[in-house]
C-alpha positions as CSV (number, residue, x, y, z in Angstrom):
1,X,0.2,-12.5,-37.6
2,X,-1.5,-10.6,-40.6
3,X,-2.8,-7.6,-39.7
4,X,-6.8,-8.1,-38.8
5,X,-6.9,-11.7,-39.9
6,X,-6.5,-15.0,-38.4
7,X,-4.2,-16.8,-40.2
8,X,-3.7,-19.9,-38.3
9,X,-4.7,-21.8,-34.4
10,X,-8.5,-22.5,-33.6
11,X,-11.4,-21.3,-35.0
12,X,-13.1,-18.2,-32.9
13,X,-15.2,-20.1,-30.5
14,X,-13.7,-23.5,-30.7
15,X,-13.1,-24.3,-27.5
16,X,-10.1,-25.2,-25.7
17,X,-9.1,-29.3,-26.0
18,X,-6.6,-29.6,-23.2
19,X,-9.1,-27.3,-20.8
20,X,-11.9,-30.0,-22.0
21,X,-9.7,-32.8,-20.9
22,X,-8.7,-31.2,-17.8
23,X,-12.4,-30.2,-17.1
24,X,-13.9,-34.0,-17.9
25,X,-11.1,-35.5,-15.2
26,X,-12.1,-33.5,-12.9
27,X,-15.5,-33.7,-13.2
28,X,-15.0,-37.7,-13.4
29,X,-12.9,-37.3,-10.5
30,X,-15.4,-36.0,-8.7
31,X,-18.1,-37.9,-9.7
32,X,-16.2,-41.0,-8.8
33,X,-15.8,-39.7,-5.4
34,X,-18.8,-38.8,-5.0
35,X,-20.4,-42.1,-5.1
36,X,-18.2,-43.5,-2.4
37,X,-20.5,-43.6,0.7
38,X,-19.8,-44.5,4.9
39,X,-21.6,-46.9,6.8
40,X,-24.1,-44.2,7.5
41,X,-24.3,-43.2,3.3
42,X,-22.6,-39.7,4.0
43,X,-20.4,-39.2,1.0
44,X,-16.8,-39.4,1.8
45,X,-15.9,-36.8,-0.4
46,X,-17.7,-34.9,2.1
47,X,-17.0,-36.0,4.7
48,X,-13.0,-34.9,3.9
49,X,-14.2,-31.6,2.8
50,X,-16.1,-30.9,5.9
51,X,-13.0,-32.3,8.0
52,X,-10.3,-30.1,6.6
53,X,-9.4,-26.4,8.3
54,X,-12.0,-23.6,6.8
55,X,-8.9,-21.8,5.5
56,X,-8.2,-24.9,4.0
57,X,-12.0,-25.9,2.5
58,X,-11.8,-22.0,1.1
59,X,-8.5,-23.0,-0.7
60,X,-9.6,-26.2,-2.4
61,X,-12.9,-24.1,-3.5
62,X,-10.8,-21.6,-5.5
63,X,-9.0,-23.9,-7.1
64,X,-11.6,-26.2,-8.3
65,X,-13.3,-22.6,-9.1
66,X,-10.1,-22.0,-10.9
67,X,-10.7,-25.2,-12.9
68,X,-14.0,-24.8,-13.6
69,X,-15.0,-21.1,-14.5
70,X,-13.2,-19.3,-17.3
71,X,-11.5,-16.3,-16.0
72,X,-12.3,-12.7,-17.0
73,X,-9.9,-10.7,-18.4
74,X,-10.7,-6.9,-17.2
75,X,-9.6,-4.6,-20.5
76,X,-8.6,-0.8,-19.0
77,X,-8.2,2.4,-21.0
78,X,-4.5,2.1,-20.2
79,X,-3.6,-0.9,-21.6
80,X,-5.3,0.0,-24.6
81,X,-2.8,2.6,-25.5
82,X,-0.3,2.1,-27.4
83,X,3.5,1.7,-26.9
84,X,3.5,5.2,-28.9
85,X,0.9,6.7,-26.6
86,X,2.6,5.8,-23.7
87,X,6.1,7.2,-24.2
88,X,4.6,10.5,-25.5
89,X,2.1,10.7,-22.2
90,X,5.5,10.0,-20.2
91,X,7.5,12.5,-21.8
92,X,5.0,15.3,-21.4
93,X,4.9,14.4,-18.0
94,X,8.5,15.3,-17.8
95,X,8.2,18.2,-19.5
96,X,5.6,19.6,-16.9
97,X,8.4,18.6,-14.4
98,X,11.3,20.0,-15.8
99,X,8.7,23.1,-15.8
100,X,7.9,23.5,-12.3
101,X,11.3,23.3,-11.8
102,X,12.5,26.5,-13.4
C-alpha cells in the first residue's frame, strides 16, 4: 500500500456488501418469523425464544448482537508503538535487569 494513500478496495465509508447481505437475511429472517402466530396470536418466534434455557436465550442474543452491531475496536497506547519502539522499550528493560544483578 502507498504510504498515506488508498490505492485500491472501497471507498472510506462505503459500506460493507457481504455484511449488508448478511444483515438483510437476517433481518428477513426475522421478520418472516415473526409473522408466524399460535392459535392464541403469540408469535412463535417468541414463543421459542421464551422456551429455550436463559443461558441459552443470553447466547442467541449475543450472536444476533454480533450480527447486528458493528464492533468497536479499542486503540491502546501500546499498540500504537512501533515494532522499533517495542524492541528498544524491551532491551532497556534488560538492561535495568542485567543492572540489579551486578
Amino acid at each position: 500500500m502507498a504510504k498515506g494513500k488508498k490505492t485500491g478496495g472501497r471507498v472510506k465509508g462505503t459500506p460493507n456488501k457481504s455484511t449488508q447481505l448478511a444483515k438483510d437475511l437476517m433481518i428477513g429472517w426475522l421478520n418472516l418469523h415473526n409473522t408466524c402466530t399460535d392459535a392464541t396470536g403469540v408469535q412463535l418466534i417468541w414463543q421459542d425464544f421464551m422456551a429455550l434455557d436463559p443461558r441459552d436465550r443470553v447466547k442467541v442474543s449475543v450472536e444476533f448482537i454480533k450480527v447486528i452491531m458493528p464492533k468497536n475496536i479499542s486503540i491502546d497506547e501500546e499498540s500504537r508503538r512501533t515494532i522499533e519502539d517495542r524492541l528498544v522499550a524491551l532491551s532497556e528493560g534488560d538492561q535495568l535487569e542485567a543492572e540489579d544483578v551486578d
